[in-house]
N, C-alpha and C positions, 0 to 999 in steps of 0.2 A: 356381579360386583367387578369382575375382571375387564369387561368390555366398560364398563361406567366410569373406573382408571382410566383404559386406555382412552377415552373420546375427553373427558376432562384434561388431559396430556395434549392431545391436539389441538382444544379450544387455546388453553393457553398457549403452547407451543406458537399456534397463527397468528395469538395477538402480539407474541414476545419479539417474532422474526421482523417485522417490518420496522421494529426499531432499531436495527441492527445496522439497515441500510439508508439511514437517513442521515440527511444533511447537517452538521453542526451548525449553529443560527448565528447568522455573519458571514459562514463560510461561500461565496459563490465557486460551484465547477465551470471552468474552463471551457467558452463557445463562442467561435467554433472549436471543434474540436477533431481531428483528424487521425483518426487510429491507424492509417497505415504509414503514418510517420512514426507512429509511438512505437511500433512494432519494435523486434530488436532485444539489445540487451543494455539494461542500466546500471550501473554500479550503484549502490547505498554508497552516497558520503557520508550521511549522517542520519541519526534517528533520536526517536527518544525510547528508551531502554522496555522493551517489554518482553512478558514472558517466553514467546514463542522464536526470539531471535538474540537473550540473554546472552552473551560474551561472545556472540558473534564474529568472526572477522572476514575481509574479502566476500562481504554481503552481496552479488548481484542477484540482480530478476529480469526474465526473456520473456517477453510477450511474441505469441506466435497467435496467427489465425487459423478458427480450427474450420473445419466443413462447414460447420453447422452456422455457422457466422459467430460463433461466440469464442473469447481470448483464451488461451492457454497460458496460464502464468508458471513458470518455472524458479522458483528461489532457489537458491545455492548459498549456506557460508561454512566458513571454516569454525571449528571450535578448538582451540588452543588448546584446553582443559584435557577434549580426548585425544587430540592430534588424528580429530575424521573430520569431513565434509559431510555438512546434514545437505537434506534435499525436501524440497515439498513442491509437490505439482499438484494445482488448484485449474480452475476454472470459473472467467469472469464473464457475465453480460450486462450489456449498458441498461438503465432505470431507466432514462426517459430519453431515449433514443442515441444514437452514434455520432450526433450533431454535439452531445454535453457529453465533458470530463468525470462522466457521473457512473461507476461502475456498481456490482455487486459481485464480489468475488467468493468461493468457496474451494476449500480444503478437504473438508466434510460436510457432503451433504448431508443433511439440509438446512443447515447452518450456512448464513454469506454474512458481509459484512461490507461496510462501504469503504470504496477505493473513490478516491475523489482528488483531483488534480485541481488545484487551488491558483497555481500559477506555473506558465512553461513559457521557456527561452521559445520566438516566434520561431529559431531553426532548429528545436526539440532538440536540444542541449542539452537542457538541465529541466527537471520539474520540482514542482514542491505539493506533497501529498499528503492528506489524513486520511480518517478513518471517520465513522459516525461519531465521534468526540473527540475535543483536543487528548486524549489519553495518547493520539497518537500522531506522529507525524514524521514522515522521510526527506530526504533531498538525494534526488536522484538526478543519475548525468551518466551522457555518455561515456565520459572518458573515467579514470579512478580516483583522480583529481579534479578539484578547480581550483578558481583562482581566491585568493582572499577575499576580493568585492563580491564575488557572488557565494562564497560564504556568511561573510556580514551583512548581505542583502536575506539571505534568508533568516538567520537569528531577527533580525530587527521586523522584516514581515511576519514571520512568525510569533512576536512579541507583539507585535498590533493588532492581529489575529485573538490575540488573548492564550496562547499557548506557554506552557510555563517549561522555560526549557533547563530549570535545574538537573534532569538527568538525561539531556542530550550527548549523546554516544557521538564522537567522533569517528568513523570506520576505519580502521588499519587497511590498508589494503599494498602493504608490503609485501614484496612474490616471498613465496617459501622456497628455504635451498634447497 
C-alpha cells in the first residue's frame, strides 16, 4: 500500500510540476536574450505583494553563473517587523534554451517555478518579470531607483499585459542608520 502512495505521489507530482513553469498566455519572453548581461545585481523597485517576500524592504536578487551553466539566484531583503535580513539562494535554468528570457528557477527542489523577463531596457537597466501567472510580477533595475517614466511605463505595460496591480508594493530601499 506504502509504495502505491508513493508512485500515485509521483504521477501527480510529474503532471503538477510543468505547470509551474509555463508561460502565461499573452506573455512573450525576451529574444534574444543575453544572460551575461543579466548577470549582476538587481534591486526590486516594485512587485506585487506575495507570500514568500511579504513586508519586504531593500529587496535585491544577484544572478551569478554557476559551473554547471545553470544561474545562481541570490535574494536578499530586509524585514522591518524583525529588524533581520532574510536570504534565499535558489537555482535557475533556461526552458527553451539561453537564447529566451524563459527560466525555471528553484528554491526547493524539486519544486521550480517560471522566471520570465517580459521586457528589458536594451542596456539591461531595468527588466519587467512574472512568474507562470499574472499572480506575480517585479520591476527590476540596476540602480535602487528610477525615474517616474519608467515607473508609469511599467504600471501601464503591466496593465495591458492583464495584471491587476491593486497590491503592487512599491520597494523602500532607504539605507538603514
Amino acid at each position: 500500500m506504502r509504495c502505491l502512495i508513493h508512485c500515485v505521489f509521483i504521477v501527480v507530482v510529474s503532471f503538477l510540476l510543468p505547470a509551474c513553469v509555463s508561460v502565461p498566455k499573452g506573455i512573450q519572453p525576451i529574444s534574444p536574450f543575453d544572460v551575461q548581461r543579466y548577470l549582476g545585481t538587481w534591486y526590486e523597485i516594485a512587485r506585487l505583494e506575495n507570500s514568500f517576500e511579504a513586508g519586504l524592504t531593500r529587496v535585491t536578487a544577484d544572478y551569478s553563473l554557476l559551473p554547471d551553466g545553470t544561474v545562481q539566484v541570490k535574494n536578499v531583503g530586509f524585514s522591518p517587523e524583525s529588524g533581520k535580513w532574510k536570504e534565499a539562494i535558489g537555482k535557475a535554468d533556461f526552458v527553451n534554451g539561453e537564447n529566451k528570457a524563459h527560466l525555471k528557477v528553484s528554491f526547493q527542489w524539486p519544486f521550480y517555478s517560471s522566471y520570465i523577463v517580459f521586457k528589458l531596457d536594451p542596456n539591461y537597466r531595468y527588466a519587467y518579470v512574472t512568474g507562470n501567472d499574472r499572480d506575480y510580477l517585479w520591476l527590476l533595475s540596476r540602480t535602487p531607483s528610477v525615474s517616474e517614466e519608467v515607473l508609469e511605463d511599467f504600471k501601464k505595460t503591466a496593465q495591458a499585459q492583464g495584471f491587476n496591480l491593486d497590491d503592487l508594493v512599491i520597494v523602500d530601499h532607504t539605507p538603514l542608520d
